[in-house]
C-alpha positions as CSV (number, residue, x, y, z in Angstrom):
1,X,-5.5,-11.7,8.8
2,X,-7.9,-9.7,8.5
3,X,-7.1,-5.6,9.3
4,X,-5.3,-4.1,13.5
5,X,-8.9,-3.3,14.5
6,X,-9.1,-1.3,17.5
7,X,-7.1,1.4,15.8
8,X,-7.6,1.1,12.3
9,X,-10.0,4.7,12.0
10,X,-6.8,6.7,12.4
11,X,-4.3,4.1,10.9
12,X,-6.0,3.8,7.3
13,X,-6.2,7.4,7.0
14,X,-5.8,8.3,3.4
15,X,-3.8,11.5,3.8
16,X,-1.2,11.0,0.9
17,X,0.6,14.1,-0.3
18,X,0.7,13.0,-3.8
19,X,-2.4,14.8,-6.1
20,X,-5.6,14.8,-4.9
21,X,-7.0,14.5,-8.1
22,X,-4.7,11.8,-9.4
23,X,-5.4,9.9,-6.3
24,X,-9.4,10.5,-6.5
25,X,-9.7,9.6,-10.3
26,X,-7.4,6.1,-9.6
27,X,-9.9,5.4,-6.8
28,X,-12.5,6.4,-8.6
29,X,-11.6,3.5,-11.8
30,X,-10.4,1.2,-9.2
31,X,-12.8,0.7,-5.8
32,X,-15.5,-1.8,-5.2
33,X,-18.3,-3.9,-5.0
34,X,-17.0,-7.0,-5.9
35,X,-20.5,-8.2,-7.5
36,X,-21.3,-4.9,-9.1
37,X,-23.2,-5.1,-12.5
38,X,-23.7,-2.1,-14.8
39,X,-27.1,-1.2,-15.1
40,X,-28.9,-1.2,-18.6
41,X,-29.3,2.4,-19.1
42,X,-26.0,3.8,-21.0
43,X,-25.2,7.0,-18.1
44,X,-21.3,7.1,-17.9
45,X,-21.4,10.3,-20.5
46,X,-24.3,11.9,-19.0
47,X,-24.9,14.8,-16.4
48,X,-25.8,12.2,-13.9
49,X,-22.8,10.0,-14.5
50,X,-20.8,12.9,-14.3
51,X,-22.5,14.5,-11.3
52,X,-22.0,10.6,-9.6
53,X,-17.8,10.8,-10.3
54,X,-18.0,14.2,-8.9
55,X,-19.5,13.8,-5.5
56,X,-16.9,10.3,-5.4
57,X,-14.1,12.8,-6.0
58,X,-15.4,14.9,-3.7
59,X,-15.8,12.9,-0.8
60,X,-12.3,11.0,-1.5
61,X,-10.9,14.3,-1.1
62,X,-12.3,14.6,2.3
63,X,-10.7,11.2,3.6
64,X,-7.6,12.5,2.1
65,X,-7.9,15.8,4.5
66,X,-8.7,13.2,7.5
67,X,-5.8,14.6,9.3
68,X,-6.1,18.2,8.6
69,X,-9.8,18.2,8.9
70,X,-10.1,16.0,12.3
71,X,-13.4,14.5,10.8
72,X,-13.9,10.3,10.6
73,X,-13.3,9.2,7.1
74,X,-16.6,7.3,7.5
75,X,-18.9,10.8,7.2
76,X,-17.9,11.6,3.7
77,X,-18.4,8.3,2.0
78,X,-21.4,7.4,3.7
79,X,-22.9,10.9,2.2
80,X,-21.4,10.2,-0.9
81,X,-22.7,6.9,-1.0
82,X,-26.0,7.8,-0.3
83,X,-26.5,10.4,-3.3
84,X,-25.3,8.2,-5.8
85,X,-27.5,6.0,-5.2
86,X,-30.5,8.6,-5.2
87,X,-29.2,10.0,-8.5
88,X,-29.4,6.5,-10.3
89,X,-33.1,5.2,-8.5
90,X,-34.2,8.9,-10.0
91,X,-32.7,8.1,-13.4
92,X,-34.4,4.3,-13.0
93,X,-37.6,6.1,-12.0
94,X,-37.7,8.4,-15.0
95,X,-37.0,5.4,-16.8
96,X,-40.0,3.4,-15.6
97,X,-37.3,0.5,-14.8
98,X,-37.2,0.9,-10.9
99,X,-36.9,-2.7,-9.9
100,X,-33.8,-2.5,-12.1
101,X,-31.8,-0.4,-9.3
102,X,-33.4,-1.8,-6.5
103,X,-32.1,-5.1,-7.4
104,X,-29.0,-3.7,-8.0
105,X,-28.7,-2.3,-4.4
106,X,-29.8,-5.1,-2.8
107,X,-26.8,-7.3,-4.4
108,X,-24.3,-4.5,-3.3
109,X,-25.6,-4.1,-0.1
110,X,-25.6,-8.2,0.7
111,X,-22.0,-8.3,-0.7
112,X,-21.0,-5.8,2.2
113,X,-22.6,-7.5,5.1
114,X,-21.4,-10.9,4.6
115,X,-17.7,-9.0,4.7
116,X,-19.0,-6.7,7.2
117,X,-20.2,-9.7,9.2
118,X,-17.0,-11.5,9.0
119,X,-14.7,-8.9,9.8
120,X,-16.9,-7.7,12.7
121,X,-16.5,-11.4,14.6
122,X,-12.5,-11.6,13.8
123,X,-12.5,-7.4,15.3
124,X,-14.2,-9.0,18.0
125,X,-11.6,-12.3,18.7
126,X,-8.4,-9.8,18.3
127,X,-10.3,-7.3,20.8
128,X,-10.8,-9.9,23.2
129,X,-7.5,-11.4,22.6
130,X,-5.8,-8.0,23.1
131,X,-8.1,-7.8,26.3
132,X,-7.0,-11.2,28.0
133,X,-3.3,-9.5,27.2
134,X,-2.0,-12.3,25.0
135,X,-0.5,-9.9,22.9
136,X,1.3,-7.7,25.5
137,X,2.2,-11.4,27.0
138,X,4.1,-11.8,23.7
139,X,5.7,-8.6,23.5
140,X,6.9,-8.9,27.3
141,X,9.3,-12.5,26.6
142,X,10.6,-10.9,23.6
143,X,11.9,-8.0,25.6
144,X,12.8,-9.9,28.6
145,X,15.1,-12.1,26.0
146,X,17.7,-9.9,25.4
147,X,18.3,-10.1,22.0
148,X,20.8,-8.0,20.1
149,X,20.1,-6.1,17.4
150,X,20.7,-8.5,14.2
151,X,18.4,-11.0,16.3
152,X,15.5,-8.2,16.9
153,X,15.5,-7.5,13.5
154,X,15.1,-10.9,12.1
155,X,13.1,-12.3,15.4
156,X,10.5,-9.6,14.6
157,X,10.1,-9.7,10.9
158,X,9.8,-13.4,10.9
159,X,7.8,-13.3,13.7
160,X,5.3,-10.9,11.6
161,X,5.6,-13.1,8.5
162,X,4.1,-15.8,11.0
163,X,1.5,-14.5,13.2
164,X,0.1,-12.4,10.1
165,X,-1.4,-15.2,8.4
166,X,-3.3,-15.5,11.5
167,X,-3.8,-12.5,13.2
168,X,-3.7,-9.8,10.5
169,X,-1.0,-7.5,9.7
170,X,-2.1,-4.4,11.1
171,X,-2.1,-5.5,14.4
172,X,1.0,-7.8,13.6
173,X,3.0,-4.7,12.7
174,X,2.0,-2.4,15.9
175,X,3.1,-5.6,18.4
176,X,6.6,-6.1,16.9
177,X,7.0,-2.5,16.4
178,X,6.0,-2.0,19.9
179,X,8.8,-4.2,20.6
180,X,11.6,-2.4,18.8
181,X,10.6,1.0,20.4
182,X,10.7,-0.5,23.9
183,X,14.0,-2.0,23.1
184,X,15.8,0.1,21.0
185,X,14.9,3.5,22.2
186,X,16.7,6.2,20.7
187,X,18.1,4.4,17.9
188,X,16.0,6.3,15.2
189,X,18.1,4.6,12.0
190,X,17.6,1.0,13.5
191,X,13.8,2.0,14.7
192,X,13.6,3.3,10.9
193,X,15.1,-0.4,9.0
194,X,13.0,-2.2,11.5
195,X,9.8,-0.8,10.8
196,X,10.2,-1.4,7.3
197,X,11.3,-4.8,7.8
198,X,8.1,-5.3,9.8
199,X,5.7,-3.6,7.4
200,X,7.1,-5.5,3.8
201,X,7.1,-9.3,5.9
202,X,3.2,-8.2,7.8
203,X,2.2,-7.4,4.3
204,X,4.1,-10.6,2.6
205,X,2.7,-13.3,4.9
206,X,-0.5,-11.6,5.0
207,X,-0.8,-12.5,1.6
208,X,-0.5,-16.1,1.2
209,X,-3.4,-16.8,3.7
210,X,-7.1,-15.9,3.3
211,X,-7.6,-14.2,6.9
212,X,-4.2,-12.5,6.3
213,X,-5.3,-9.6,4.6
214,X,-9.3,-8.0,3.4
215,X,-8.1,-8.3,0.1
216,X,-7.5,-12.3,0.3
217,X,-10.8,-12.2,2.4
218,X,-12.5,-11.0,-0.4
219,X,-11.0,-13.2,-3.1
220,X,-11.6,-16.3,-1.2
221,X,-15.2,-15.3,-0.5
222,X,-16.1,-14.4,-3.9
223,X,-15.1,-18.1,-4.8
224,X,-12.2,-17.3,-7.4
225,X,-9.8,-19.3,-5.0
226,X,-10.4,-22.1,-2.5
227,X,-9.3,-22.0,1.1
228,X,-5.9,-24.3,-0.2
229,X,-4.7,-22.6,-2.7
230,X,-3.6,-19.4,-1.1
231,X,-1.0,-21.0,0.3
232,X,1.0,-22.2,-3.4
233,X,1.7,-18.1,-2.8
234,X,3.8,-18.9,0.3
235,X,7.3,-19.3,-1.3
236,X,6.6,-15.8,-3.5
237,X,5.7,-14.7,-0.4
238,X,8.4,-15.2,1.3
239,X,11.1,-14.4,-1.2
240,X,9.3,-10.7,-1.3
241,X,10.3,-10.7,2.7
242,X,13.2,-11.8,2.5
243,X,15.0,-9.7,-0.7
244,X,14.7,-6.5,1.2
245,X,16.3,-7.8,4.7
246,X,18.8,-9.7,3.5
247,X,19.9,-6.8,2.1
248,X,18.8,-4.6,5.1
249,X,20.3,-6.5,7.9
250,X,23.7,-5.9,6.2
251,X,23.4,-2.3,7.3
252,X,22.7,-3.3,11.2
253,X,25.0,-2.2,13.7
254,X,25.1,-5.8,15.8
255,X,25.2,-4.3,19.2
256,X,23.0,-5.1,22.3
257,X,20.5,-2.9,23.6
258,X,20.5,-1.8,27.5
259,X,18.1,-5.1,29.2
260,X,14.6,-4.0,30.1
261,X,11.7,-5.9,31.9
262,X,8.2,-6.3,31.7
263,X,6.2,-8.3,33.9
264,X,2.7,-9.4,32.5
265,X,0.3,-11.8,33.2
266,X,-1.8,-13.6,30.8
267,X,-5.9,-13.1,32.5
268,X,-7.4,-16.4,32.9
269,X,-9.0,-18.0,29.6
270,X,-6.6,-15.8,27.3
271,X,-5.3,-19.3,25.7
272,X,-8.9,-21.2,25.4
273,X,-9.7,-17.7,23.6
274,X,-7.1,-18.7,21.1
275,X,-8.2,-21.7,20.7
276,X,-11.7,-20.7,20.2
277,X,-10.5,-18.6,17.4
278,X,-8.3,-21.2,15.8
279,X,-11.8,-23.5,16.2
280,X,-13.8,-20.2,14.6
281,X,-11.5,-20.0,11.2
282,X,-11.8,-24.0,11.4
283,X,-15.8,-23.7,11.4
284,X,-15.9,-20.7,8.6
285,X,-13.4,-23.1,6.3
286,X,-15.6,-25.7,6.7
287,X,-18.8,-23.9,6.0
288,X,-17.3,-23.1,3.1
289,X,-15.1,-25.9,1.8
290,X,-17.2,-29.0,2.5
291,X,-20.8,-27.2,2.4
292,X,-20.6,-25.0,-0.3
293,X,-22.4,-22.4,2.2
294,X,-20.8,-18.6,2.9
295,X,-17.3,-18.2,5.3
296,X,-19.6,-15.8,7.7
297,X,-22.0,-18.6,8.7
298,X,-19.1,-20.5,10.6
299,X,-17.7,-16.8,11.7
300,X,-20.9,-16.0,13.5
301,X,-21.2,-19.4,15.0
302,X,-17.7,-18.5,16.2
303,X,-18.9,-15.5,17.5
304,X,-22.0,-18.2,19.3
305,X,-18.6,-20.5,21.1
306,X,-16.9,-16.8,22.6
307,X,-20.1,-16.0,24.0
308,X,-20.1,-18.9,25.5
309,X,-17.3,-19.3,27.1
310,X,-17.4,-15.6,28.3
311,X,-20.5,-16.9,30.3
312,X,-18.5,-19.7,31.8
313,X,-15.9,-17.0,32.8
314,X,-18.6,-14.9,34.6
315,X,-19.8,-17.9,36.3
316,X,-17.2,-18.7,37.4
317,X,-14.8,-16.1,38.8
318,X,-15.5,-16.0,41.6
319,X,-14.8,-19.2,42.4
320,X,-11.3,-18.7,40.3
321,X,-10.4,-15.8,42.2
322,X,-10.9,-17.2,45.9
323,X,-9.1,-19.9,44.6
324,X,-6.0,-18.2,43.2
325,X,-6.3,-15.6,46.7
326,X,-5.6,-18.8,48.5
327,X,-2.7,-20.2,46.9
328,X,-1.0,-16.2,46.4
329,X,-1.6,-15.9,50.0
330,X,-0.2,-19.1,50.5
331,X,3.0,-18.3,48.6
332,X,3.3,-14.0,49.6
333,X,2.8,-13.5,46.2
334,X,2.3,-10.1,46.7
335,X,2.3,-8.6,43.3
336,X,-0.5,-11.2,41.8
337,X,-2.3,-10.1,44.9
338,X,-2.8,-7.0,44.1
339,X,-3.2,-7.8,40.2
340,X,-6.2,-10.1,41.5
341,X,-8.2,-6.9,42.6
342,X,-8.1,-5.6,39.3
343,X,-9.8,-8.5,38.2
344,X,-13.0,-7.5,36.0
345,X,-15.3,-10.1,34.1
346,X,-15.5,-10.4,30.9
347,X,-17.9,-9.0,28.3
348,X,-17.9,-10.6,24.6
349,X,-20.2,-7.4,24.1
350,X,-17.8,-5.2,25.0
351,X,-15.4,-6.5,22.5
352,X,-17.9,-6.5,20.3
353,X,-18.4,-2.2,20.9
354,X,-14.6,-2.0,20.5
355,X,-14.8,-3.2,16.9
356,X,-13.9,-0.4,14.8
357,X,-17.0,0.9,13.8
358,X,-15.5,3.9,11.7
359,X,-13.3,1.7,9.4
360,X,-16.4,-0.9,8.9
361,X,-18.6,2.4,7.7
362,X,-16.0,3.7,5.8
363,X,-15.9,0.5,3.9
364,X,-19.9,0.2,3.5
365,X,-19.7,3.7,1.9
366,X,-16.3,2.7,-0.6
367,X,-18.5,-0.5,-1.4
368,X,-22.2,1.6,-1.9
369,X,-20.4,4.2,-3.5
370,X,-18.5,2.1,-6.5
371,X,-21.2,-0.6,-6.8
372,X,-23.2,2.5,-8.2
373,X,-20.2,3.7,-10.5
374,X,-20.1,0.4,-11.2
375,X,-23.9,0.1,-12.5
376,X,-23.3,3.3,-14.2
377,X,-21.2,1.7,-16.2
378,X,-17.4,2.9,-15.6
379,X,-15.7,0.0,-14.7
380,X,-17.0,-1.9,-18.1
381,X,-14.8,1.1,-19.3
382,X,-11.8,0.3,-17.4
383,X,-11.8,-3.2,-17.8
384,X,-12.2,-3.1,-21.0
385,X,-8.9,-1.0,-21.3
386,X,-7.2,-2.9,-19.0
387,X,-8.0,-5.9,-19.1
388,X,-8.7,-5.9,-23.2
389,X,-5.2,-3.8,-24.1
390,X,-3.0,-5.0,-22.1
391,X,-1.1,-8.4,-21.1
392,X,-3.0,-9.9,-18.4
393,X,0.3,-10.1,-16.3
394,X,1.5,-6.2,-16.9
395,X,-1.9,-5.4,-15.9
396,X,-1.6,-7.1,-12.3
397,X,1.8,-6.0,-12.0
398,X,0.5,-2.5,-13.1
399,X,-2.6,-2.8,-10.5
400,X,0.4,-4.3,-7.7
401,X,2.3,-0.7,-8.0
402,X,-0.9,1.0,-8.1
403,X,-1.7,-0.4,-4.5
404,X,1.0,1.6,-2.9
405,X,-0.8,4.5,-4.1
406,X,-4.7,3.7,-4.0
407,X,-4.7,0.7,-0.7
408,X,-5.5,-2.5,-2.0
409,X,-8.9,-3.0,-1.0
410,X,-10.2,-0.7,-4.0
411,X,-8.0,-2.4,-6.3
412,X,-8.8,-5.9,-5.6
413,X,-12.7,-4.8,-5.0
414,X,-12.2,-3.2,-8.9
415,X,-11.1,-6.8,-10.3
416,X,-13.2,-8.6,-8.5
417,X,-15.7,-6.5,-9.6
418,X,-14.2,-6.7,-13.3
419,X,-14.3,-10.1,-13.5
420,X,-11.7,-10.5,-16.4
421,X,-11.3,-13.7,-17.9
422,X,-8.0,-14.6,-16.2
423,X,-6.2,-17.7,-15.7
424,X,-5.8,-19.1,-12.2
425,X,-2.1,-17.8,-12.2
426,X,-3.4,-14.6,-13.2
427,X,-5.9,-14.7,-10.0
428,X,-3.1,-15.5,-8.2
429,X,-1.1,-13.1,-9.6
430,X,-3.4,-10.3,-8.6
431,X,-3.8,-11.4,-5.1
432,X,0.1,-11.9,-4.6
433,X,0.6,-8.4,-5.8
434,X,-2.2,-6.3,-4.5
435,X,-1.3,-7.9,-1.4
436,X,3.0,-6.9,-1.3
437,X,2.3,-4.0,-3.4
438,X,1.5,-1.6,-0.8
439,X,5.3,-2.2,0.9
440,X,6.6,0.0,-1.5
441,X,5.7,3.1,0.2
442,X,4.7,3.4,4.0
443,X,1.6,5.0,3.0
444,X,0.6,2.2,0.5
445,X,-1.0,0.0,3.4
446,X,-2.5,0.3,6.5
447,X,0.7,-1.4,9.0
448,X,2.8,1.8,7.4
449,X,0.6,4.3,8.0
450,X,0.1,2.5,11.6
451,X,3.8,2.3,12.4
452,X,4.3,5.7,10.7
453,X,1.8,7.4,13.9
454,X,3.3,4.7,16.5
455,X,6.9,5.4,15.5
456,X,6.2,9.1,15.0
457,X,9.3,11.1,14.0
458,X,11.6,8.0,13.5
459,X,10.1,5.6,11.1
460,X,8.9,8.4,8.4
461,X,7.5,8.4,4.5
462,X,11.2,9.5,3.5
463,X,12.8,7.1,5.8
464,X,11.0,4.2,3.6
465,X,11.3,5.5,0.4
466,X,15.2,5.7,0.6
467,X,14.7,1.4,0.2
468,X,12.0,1.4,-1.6
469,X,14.4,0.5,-4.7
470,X,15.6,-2.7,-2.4
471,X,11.8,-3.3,-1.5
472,X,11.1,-3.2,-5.6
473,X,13.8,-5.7,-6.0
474,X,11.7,-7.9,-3.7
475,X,8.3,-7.4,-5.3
476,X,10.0,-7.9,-8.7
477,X,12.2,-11.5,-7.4
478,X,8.3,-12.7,-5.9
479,X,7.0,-12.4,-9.1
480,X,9.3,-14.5,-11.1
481,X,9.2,-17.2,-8.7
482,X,5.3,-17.5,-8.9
483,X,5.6,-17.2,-12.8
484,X,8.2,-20.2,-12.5
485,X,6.6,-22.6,-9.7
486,X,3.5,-22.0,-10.1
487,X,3.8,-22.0,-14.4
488,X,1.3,-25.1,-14.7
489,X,-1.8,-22.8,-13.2
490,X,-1.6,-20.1,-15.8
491,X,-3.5,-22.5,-18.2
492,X,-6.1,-23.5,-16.1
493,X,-9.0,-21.0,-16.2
494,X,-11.5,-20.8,-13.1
């Protein structure tokens, strides 16, 4: 689902070695707003168009340097943002058209929030979900099981192909990864395959579900697909897992790692949280399905039921806690004595503050920022090249590969924002690709870069690039299979 929140400032930093000016002009042609319109003033050969592309350059080269500078990759874009905007409302201005740009910024900036709005509540659910420890539950039984090392290996990538869908496949790939490194300590090579593993079948089952990835977020709420017909992507989907670890798994030494243990207990209300998330998505489908109205009405009443019930939880612990005391003493349970004084209530606004603010700014300047290239008028200019030259399908198999470069988001923002007049295989197409796309290098999506810090030193950019050819095999067999089944939609235009 939707992006590993609490960490995601640090794990979608953008420091990729390849040239900072290829990488700046690429996300320069291909970033959002995915309802941008170009304004009606001609401006992408003048100073101030120029002056625009320059600051953008400017300030992607700064995320780039997030690493080596040690500043957020929020401040940059947010500036950068800001001044395009200023150039064009003082080109408007000069113009005597101001409501022109106005109007303009007002569309951006409501595009964002609904997004923003959305992802903030689903930060929130995974935050409090981490909190109640239903993820470390999760990681503790598969440790305790015992598995050898052919079983990790396919137990963790299937398991990532699963909860992805769900969860999101950031935070999918740091829990399964978390579990190999416990496991397997020491083994770099098998640390190494397994991270890839995890990172191509997060990425793969995060793209045949809406809340599996922001770029399926964004394509679902901009209407070009309905909430259904994700999932026809399921079987590509799959097949782009499973290529590369077939093949993978035959280079697996199938020995058993030493047995380890970790004892954790789930905090009371961890699985009615679920269940209010599962209720949430339900709510936002509906909203949208049978009502026609936007996905972040039923995410914010979601947000209404987890306040709710974190009331009820403050209400009643205390009663909860004499009662468990009772029955601990009772038994001379000692341990879940002792994990009782630890107890703290729980705070949906605390959750809430543990959103990842820095990630959600850096996308409000990335959105800001290319809805005003956008009115300037460049990406008219690139889709007519792109979409006007070239085959539709080359050019989503061309904007796939490109994603392992330039992250998705901007790619699938750029189409969106595009608009090409594409067949509902072609729409497909995109979202399949832009989705996988980013498994060919470990810097082409935000698990790899996360697993790339978490597994420092053992699951590296060379490290993935020596499979990469296997991964392309993958990316290249999920194609054909949604050009095959799914042959009937590539005639029906939205």
């Amino acid at each position: 689902m939707l992006i590993g929140f609490r960490s995601c400032a640090r794990l979608r930093s953008l420091s990729r070695r390849q040239g900072v000016l290829l990488f700046a002009i690429l996300a320069t042609l291909f970033s959002p707003n995915a309802f941008a319109v170009t304004g009606g003033l001609e401006l992408t050969s003048s100073a101030v168009g120029f002056i625009a592309v320059a600051i953008f350059v400017l300030a992607y080269a700064l995320v780039m340097a997030e690493e080596k500078l040690h500043m957020r990759k929020s401040k940059p874009v947010l500036v950068a943002a800001g001044l395009i905007w200023v150039l064009i409302g003082w080109v408007y201005v000069q113009a005597g058209r101001p409501d022109e740009a106005q109007q303009a910024f007002r569309a951006v900036l409501l595009e964002f929030t609904e997004l923003m709005l959305f992802l903030l509540v689903a930060m929130t659910y995974i935050n409090a979900m981490d909190e109640r420890r239903v993820f470390d539950a999760l990681r503790s039984w598969m440790v305790r099981k015992g598995f050898n090392y052919q079983q990790l290996f396919w137990l963790t990538g299937c398991l990532a192909f699963v909860i992805s869908p769900v969860a999101d496949n950031l935070t999918t790939a740091m829990l399964m990864c978390a579990v190999v490194i416990k496991v397997a300590e020491g083994d770099k090579r098998f640390i190494n395959l397994c991270c890839i593993n995890i990172v191509v079948a997060a990425n793969a089952g995060g793209a045949f579900s809406p809340f599996g990835d922001i770029t399926t977020l964004m394509v679902w709420q901009a209407g070009v697909l309905q909430f259904q017909e994700f999932f026809v992507l399921l079987l590509p989907s799959l097949v782009n897992f499973l290529v590369p670890a077939v093949v993978m798994s035959l280079f697996i030494n199938n020995r058993k790692p030493e047995g380890v243990y970790e004892d954790v207990f789930l905090k009371r209300g961890a699985i009615r949280i679920i269940f209010l998330f599962l209720l949430t998505i339900a709510t936002a489908v509906a909203c949208h399905s049978l009502l026609n109205l936007p996905p972040v009405l039923g995410m914010m009443t979601g947000l209404g039921y987890l306040q709710f019930f974190g009331y009820f939880l403050r209400r009643t612990l205390p009663r909860s806690l004499e009662k468990k005391r009772i029955r601990y003493e009772a038994r001379g349970d000692e341990r879940k004595l002792r994990y009782l004084g630890s107890v703290v209530p729980f705070d949906v606004f605390n959750r809430v503050a543990r959103a990842e603010w820095d990630t959600l700014l850096f996308f409000y300047g990335v959105v800001v920022a290319v809805g005003g290239l956008g009115f300037l008028g460049y990406l008219s200019l690139v889709s007519e090249v792109l979409y006007g030259s070239w085959d539709h399908t080359w050019a989503n198999v061309a904007l796939g590969l490109i994603s392992a470069v330039v992250d998705n988001i901007p790619v699938m923002f750029a189409v969106l924002t595009m608009q090409p007049d594409m067949s509902h295989g072609q729409w497909l197409l995109i979202t399949l690709t832009a989705g996988v796309g980013g498994s060919l290098l470990s810097i082409g999506s935000a698990a790899g870069v996360a697993l790339m810090g978490q597994a420092r030193g053992t699951y590296t950019f060379l490290g993935h690039l020596r499979w990469t050819p296997v991964i392309l095999l993958g990316y290249a067999a999920s194609i054909m299979v949604h050009l095959w089944l799914n042959a009937g939609s590539f005639a029906v235009y939205n």
